[in-house]
N, C-alpha and C positions, 0 to 999 in steps of 0.2 A: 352497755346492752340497751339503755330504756333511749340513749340519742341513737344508737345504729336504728331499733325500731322508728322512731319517730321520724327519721329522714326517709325508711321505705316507706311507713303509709302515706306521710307526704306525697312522693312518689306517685305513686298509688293514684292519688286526687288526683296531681296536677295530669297522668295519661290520663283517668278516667274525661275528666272535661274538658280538657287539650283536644284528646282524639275526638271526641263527640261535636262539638264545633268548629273542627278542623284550623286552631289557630295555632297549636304547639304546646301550650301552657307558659311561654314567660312572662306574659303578667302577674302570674303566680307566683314563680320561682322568684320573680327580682326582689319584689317588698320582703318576704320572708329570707331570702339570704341575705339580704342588706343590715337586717333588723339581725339576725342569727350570729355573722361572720361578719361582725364590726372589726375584725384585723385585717380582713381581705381589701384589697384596692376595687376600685369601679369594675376597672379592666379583667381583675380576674372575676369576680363576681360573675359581669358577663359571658365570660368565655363559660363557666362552668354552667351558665345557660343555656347556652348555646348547645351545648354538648350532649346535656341531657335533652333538647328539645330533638335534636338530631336522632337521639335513640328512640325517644318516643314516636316522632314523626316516622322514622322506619317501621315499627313495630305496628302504627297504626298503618301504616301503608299496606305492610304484609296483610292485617286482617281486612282491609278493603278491598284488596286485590284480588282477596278469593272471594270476596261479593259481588266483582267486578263491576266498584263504580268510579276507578281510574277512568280518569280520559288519559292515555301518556301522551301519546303527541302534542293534547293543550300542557300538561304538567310540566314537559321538558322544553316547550317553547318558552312557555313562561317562566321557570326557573332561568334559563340564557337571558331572557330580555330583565328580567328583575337585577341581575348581578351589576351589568352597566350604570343602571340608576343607584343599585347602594353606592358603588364608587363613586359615583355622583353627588352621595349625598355627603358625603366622606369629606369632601372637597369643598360642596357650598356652605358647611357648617361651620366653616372658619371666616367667611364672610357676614353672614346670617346673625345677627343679635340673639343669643337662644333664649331667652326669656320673651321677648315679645313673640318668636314663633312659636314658643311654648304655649303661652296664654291664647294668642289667638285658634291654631291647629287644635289646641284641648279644648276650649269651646265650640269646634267645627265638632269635634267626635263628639262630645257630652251630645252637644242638640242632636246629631244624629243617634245616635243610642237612645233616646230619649223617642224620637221619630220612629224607629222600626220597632222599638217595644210598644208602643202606642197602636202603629198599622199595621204591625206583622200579619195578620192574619184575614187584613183586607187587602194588604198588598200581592201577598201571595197569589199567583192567577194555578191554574190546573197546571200549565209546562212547568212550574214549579215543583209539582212534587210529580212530576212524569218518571216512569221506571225504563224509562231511554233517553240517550244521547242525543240531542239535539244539533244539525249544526250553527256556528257558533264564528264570531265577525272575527278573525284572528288577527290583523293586525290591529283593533281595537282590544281585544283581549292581549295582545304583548304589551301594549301602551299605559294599557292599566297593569300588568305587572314591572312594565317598570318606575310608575308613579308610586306604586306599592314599597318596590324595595330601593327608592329617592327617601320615601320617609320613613321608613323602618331605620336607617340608616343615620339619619338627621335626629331622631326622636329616639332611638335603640331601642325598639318595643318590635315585637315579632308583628311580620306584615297578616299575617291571617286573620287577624281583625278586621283589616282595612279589603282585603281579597275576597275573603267571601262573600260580603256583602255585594260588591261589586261584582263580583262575577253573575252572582244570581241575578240581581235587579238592570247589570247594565251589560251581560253575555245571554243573559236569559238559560242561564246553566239547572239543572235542577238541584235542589238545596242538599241532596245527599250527594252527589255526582261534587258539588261545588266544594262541600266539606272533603269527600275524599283525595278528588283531583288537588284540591292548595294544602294538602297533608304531605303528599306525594311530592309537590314541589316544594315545598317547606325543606324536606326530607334533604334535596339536593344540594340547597341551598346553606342551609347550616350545616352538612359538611366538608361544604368548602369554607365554610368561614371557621368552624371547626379546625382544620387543617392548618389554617393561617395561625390562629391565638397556639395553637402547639408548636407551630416554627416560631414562635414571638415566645416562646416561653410560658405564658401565661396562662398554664394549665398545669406547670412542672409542681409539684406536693399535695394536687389538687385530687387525686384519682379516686383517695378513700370514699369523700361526699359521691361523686359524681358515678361509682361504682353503686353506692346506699339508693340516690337518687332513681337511677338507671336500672334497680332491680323492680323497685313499685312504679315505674311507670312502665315498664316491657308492659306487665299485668296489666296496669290501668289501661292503659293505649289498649288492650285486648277487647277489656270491659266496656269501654268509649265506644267503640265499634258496634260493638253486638247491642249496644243500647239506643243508636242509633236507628237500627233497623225496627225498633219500636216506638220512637217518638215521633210525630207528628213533624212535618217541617219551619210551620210555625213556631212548636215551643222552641226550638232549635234558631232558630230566627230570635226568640224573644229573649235565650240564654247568652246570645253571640250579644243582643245590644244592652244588656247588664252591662257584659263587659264590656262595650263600647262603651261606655258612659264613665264609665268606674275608672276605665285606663284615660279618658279625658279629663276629669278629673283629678285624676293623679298627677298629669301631665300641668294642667293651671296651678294646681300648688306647687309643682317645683319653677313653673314660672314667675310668682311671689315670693 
């Protein structure tokens, strides 16, 4: 009874700040089922990632949606152009020395996380926290989602980290629009890869967690949302580059 609780409040967290910074939460879920489900393989590990980041991602979509700060047309252009580059990344990872792209790419992240917590709140201009759509350089914006999911792919860390930021500072998206919008594409994205690790097996005895999981983040993803509409775009800037920093980090120690 006291691990079924413990994996929904979990849950719970990882929608709550997943949804709110529109990145999914696997930064979260991976250290703690790695550390939890020392029997499990990498591969399933991931999948059961994956799978929960997909429910969450939908869940928070549904509650953005009726806020209406989906762009779809950027969300689904960019979930298409992102999929090419994970296959991308799929492929050049078997070339690529992963400890040296480790260390360098997780020192790229750290200094930037480190960067937008620092200027978050000088950086921000007014189209930033604007309550409209702006438009937005689209084939610059596919290009950066499929740089996006080249390294998600290469590094196996959820692209929303890497997305958001980018969008806001180099689509000029505004930071709620930018979080909802790459939740939305997030959404699409992992379940299609979703789909693949269940034809691959790699989810078969898995459903109990992922059912535990997938009840606390439905909620949290709710809570994410609705907390949203009252923070600031800064703090939200300054909570995305924590976790930029944390997951670069993370990323140089497993390159040592």
């Amino acid at each position: 009874m006291f691990e079924y609780a413990g994996w929904i409040l979990f849950g719970i967290s990882v929608g709550i700040i997943g949804t709110l910074i529109g990145v999914g939460g696997g930064f979260l879920m991976i250290p703690v089922l790695l550390f939890c489900c020392k029997d499990k393989t990498p591969a399933v590990i991931t999948a059961i990632s994956l799978a929960v980041i997909c429910v969450n991602s939908s869940s928070g979509s549904i509650a953005y949606a009726r806020m209406k700060r989906i762009n779809y047309r950027a969300g689904l252009l960019f979930a298409a152009a992102a999929v090419p580059g994970a296959i991308a990344g799929a492929y050049l990872i078997q070339y690529i020395p992963q400890r040296v792209f480790n260390i360098i790419f997780g020192t790229i992240l750290l200094l930037m996380g480190i960067y937008l917590f620092v200027s978050a709140r000088k950086m921000l201009k007014p189209e930033h926290e604007a309550k409209t759509f702006p438009k937005y350089n689209i084939p610059a914006g596919m290009a950066i989602s499929t740089f996006t999911g080249l390294i998600s792919s290469l590094l196996g860390i959820g692209g929303g980290i890497i997305h958001v930021p980018m969008m806001v500072y180099l689509l000029k998206f505004p930071v709620h629009f930018a979080t909802a919008t790459s939740h939305f594409t997030l959404a699409i994205m992992t379940f299609f890869g979703t789909l693949v690790h269940i034809y691959n097996g790699d989810l078969a005895g898995q459903w109990k967690i992922i059912l535990l999981l997938s009840a606390g983040v439905i909620g949290g993803a709710q809570v994410g949302a609705a907390l949203s509409q009252k923070i600031h775009g800064s703090i939200i800037i300054k909570i995305l580059s924590v976790v930029l920093a944390l997951v670069g980090f993370r990323i140089i120690w497993q390159g040592f």
